[in-house]
C-alpha positions as CSV (number, residue, x, y, z in Angstrom):
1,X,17.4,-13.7,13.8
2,X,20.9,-12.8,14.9
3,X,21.9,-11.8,18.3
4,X,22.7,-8.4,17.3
5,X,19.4,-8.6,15.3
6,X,18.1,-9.1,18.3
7,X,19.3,-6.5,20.3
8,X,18.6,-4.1,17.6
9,X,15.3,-4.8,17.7
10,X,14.7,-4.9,21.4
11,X,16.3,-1.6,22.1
12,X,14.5,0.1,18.9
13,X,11.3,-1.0,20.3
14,X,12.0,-0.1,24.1
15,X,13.5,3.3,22.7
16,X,10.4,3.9,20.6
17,X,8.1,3.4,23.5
18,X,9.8,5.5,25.5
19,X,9.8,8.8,22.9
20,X,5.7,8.0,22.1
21,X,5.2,7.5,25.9
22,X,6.7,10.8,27.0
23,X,5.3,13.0,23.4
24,X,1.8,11.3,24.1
25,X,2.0,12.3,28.2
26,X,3.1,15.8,27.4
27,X,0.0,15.9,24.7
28,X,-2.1,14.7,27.4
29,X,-1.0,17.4,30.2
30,X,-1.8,19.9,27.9
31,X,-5.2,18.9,28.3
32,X,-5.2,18.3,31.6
33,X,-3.7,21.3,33.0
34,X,-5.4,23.6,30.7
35,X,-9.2,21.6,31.9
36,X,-8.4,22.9,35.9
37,X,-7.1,26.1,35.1
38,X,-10.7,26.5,32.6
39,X,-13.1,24.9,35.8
40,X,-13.7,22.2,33.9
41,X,-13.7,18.9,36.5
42,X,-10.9,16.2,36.2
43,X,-11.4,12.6,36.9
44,X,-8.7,11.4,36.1
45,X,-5.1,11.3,34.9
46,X,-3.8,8.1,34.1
47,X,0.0,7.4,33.1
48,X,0.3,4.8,30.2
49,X,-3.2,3.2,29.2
50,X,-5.8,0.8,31.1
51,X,-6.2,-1.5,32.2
52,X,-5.1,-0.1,35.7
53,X,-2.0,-1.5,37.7
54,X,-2.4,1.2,40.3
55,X,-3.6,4.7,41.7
56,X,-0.7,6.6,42.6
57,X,-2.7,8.8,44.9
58,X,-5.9,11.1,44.8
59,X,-5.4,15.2,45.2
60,X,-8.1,17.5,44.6
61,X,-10.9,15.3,43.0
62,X,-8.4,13.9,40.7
63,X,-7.3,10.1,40.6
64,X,-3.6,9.9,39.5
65,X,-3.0,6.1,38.0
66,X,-0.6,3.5,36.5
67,X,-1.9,1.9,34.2
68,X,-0.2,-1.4,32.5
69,X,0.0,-0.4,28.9
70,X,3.3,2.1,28.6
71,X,1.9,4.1,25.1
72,X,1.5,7.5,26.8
73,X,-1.4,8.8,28.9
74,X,-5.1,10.2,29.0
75,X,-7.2,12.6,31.0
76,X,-10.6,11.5,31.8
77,X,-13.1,14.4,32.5
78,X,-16.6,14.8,33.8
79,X,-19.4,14.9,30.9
80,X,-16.4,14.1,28.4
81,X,-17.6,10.6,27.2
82,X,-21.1,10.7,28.6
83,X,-23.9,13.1,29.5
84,X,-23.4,14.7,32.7
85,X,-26.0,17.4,34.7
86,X,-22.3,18.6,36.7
87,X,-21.8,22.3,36.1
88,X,-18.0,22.2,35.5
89,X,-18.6,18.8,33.4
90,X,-16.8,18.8,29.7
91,X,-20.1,19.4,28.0
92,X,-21.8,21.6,29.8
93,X,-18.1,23.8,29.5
94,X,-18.5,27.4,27.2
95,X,-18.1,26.4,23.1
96,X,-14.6,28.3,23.6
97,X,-13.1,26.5,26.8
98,X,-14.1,23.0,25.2
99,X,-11.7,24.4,22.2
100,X,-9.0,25.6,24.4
101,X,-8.8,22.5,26.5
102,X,-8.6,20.2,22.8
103,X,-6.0,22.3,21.1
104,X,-3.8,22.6,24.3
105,X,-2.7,19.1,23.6
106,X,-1.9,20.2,20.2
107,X,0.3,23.1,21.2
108,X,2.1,21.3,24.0
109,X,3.4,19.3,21.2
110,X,4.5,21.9,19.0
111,X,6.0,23.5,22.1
112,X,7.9,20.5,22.8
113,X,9.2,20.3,19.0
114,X,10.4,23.4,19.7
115,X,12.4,22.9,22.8
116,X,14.2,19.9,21.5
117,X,15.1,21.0,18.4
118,X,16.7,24.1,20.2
119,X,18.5,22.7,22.9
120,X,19.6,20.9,20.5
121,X,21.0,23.9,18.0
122,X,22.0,25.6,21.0
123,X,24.1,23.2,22.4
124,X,24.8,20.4,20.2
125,X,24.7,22.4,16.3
126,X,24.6,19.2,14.2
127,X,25.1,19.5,10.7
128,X,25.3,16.9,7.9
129,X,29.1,16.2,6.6
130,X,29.5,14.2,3.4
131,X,32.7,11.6,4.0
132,X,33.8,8.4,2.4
133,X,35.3,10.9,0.0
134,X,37.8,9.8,-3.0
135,X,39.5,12.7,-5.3
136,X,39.4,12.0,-9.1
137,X,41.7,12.9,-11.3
138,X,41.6,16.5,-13.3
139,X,38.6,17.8,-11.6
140,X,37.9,20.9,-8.9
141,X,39.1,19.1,-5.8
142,X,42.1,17.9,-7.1
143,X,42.6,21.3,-8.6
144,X,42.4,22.9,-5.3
145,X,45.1,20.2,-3.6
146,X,42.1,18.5,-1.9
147,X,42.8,15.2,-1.2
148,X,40.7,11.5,-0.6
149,X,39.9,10.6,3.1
150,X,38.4,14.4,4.0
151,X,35.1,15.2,5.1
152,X,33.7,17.4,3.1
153,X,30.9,19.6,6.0
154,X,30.2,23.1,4.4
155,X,30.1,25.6,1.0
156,X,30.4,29.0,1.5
157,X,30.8,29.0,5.2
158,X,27.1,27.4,4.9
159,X,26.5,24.0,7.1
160,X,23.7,21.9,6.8
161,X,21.4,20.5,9.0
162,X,20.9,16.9,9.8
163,X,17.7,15.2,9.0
164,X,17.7,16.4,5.5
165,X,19.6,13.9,3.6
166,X,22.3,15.1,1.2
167,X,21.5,18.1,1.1
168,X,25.0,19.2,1.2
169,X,26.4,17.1,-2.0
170,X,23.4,18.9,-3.8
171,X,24.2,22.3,-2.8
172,X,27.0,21.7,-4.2
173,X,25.3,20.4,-7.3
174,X,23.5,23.6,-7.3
175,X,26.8,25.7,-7.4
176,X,28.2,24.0,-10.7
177,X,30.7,26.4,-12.9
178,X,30.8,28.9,-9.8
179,X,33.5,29.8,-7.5
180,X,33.3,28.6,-4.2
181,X,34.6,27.6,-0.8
182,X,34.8,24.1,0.5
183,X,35.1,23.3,4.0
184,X,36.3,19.9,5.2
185,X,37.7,18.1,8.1
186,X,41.0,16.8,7.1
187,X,42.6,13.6,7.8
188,X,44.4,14.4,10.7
189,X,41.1,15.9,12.1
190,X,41.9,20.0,11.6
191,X,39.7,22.3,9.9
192,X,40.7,23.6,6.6
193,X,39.0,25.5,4.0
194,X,40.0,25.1,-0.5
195,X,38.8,27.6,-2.9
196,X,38.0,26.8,-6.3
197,X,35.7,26.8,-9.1
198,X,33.5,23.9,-9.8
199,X,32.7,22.0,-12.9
200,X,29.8,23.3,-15.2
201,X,28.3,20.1,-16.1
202,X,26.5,18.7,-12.7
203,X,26.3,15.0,-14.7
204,X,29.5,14.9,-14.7
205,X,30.5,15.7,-10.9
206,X,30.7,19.3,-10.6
207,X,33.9,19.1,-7.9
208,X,35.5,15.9,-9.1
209,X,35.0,13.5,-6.1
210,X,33.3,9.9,-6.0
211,X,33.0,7.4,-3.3
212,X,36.3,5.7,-1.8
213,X,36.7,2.8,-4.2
214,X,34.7,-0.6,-4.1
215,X,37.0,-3.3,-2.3
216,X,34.9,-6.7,-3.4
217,X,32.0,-6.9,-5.9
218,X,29.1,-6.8,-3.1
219,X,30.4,-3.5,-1.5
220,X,28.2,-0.8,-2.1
221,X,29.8,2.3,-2.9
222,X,28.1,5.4,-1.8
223,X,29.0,8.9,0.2
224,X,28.5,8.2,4.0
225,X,26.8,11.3,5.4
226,X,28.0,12.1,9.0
227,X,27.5,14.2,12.1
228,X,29.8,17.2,13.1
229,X,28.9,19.2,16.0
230,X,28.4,23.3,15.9
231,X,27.4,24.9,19.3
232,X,26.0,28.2,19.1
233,X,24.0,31.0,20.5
234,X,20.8,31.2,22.5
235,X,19.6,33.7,19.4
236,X,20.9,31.3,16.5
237,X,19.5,28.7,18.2
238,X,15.8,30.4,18.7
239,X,15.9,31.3,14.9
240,X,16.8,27.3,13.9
241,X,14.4,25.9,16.1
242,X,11.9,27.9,14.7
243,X,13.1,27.0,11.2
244,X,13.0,23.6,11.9
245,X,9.7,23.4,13.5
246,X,8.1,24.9,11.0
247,X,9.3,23.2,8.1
248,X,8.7,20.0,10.3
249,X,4.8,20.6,10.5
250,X,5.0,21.7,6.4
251,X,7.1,18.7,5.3
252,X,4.2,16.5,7.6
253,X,1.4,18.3,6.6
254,X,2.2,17.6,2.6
255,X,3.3,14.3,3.8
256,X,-0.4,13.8,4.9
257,X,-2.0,15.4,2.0
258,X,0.0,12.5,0.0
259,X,-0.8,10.3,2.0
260,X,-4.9,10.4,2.0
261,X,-4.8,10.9,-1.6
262,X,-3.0,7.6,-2.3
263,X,-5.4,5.9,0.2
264,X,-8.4,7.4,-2.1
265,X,-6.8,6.6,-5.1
266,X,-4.0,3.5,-5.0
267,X,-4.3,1.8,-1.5
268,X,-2.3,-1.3,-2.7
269,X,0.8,0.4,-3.1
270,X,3.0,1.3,-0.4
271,X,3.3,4.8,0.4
272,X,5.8,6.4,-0.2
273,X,8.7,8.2,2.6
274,X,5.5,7.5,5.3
275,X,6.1,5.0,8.2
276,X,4.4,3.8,10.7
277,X,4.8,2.1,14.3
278,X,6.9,-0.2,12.7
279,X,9.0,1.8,10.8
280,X,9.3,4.3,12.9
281,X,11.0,2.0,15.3
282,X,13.4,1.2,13.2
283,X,14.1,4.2,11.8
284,X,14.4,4.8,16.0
285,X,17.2,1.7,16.4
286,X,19.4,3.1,13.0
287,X,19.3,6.8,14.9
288,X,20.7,5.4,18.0
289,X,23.0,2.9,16.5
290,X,24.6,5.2,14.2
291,X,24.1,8.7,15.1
292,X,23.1,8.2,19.4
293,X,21.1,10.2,21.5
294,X,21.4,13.9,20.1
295,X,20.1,13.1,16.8
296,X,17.3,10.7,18.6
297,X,16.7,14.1,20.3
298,X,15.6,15.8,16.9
299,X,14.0,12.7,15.8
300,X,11.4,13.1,19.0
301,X,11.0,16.8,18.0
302,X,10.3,15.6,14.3
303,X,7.8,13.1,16.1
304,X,6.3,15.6,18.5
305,X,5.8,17.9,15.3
306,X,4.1,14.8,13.6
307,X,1.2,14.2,16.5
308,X,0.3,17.6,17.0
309,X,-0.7,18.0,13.2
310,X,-2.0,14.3,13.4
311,X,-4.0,15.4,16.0
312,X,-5.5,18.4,14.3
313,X,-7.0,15.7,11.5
314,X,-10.8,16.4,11.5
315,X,-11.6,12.6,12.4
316,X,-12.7,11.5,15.3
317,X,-11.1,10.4,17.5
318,X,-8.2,13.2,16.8
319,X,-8.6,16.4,18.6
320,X,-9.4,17.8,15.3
321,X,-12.2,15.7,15.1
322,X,-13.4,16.6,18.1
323,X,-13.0,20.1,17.6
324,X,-15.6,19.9,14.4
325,X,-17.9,17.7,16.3
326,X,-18.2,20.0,19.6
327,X,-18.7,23.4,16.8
328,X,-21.5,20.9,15.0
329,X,-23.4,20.6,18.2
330,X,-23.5,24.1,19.8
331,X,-24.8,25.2,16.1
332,X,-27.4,22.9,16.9
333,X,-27.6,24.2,20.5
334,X,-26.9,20.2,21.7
335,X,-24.9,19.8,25.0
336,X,-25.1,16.5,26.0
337,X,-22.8,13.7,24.5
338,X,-25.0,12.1,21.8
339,X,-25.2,8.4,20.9
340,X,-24.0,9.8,17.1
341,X,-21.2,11.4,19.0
342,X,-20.7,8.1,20.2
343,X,-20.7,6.5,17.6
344,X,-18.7,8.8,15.4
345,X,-16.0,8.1,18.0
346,X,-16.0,4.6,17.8
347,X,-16.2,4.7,14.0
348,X,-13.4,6.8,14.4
349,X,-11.1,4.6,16.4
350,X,-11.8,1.3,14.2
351,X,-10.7,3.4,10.8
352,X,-7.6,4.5,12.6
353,X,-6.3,1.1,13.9
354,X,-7.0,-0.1,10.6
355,X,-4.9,2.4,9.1
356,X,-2.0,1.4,11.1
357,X,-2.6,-2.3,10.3
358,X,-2.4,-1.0,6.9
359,X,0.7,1.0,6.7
360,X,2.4,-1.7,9.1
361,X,2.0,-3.9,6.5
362,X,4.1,-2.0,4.5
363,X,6.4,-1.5,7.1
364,X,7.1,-4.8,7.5
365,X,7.3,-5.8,3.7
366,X,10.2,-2.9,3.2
367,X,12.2,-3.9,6.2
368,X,11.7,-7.8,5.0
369,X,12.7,-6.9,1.3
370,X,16.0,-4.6,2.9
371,X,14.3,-1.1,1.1
């Protein structure tokens, strides 16, 4: 490995801990504060995971602790992982405050999605601009006095979001034998605007541009999508954070669907636009190397989005899962943790860290192959 190999790595991995350590702590107040304001007795709140390199102090029954492993955080409550006869223990807790107390982790997460992908809008506006851009001959662009070296960043006064690849250059595709308006950034950095009418026949480049030319045989020659930056309004902002957040959960949620079906059906084969730590991280390391911190920013959103509807999963040991098994036990009228429960848990835990064994096997295999 190269130095700047490396580097890339290092900082991809220290950059991914950080995002999981502060989505998984925020997850983990949710429970937390929601548990004391119910009357349900904390033991403790521990930052990162055992084993323990400190407690940090002790304040109303509660020990706060560092612990040595830097993935997050967890709440430990009374009656939570064992039987307990204490009043304001876990299981002893009202069907609908044990429910409250496992989804708040759950909606701290989609709260936070929310919050970073409209400080973002609000301040920042990035959109998706297509450059790398070379005019052919007798098509639309050259038609309309366009010319190569532009950056090509809206249609019809519409910009497009970042995080949803090309989706500009196919809006475009979209348009073909209409009249439109192309906004670009022009060579000298202005803002300019062409109208024109695009081709009909989308297989044949509907605006008459291509990639700037290949300079050796290895050079790949493809569009290079970009960042521009769009401040806005507090209302805008509100409206495409809400957009965003709820497509993010959608686009995850079908992602999962996908997902457990291939499992069930084709496990040997690598599945498909689903990472996991492993890619992730380096998805993480390209963010920051070639966009920096305000797109890593909506990446953390995207991930916040992405463990709240993990954590609704029915499987133990996902909230979800807990959810189901604390509804199956007051049907039965049980209160006290069970050795199933126990067990269901454990089950629960081995099945999931062999799931990331599994799909960091694939991980690995696309970043070794370059895919």
């Amino acid at each position: 490995m190269t130095i700047d190999g490396l580097v890339f790595a290092v900082t991809a991995i220290v950059a991914t801990l950080l995002i999981i350590f502060v989505l998984v702590l925020v997850h983990e107040a949710g429970h937390f504060v929601t548990a004391r304001l119910s009357g349900i007795r904390v033991l403790e709140f521990g930052i990162g995971f055992p084993p323990r390199a400190r407690v940090l102090g002790r304040r109303g029954g509660v020990d706060y602790t560092l612990n040595w492993l830097p993935i997050g955080g967890f709440v430990r409550m009374e009656g939570e992982e064992q039987d307990s006869d204490d009043p304001h223990s876990f299981n002893n807790a009202g069907l609908p405050r044990q429910l409250l107390v496992l989804v708040a982790g759950v909606t701290m997460n989609v709260v936070l999605a929310f919050l970073l992908f409209f400080v973002v809008a609000w301040f920042f506006g990035p959109a998706e601009s297509v450059s790398n851009v070379y005019v052919l001959d007798g098509g639309a662009a050259q038609a309309a006095g366009l010319h190569s070296g532009i950056t090509i960043e809206s249609l019809d006064g519409q910009h497009y979001g970042f995080m949803s690849s090309e989706d500009i250059l196919q809006a475009i595709r979209d348009h073909a034998g209409q009249a439109v308006t192309i906004g670009y950034i022009d060579t000298d950095g202005s803002h300019r605007t062409a109208d024109l009418t695009l081709g009909s026949d989308p297989t044949k480049g509907v605006l008459g541009i291509g990639c700037a030319p290949v300079i050796t045989s290895d050079t790949k020659c493809s569009f290079k999508l970009v960042v521009t930056y769009l401040p806005t309004n507090p209302g805008v902002a509100f409206a495409t954070a809400a957009d965003q957040t709820w497509t993010s959960l959608r686009l995850i949620g079908g992602a999962v669907g996908g997902l457990l079906g291939q499992i069930a059906t084709n496990p040997g084969q690598a599945p498909a636009g689903v990472s996991g730590p492993v890619g992730i991280a380096q998805v993480v390391g390209v963010v920051l190397q070639d966009y920096g911190l305000v797109i890593l920013l909506l990446l953390a959103g995207l991930l916040s989005a992405n463990l709240a509807l993990i954590n609704l999963l029915p499987i133990p040991p996902f909230d979800g899962g807990k959810m189901v098994i604390m509804i199956i036990k007051r049907a039965f009228g049980v209160r006290a943790v069970t050795n199933y429960e126990i067990a269901t848990n454990l089950i629960g835990f081995a099945l999931l860290i062999a799931f990331v064994l599994w799909i960091s096997f694939f991980d690995v295999m696309r970043i070794g192959s370059g895919g």
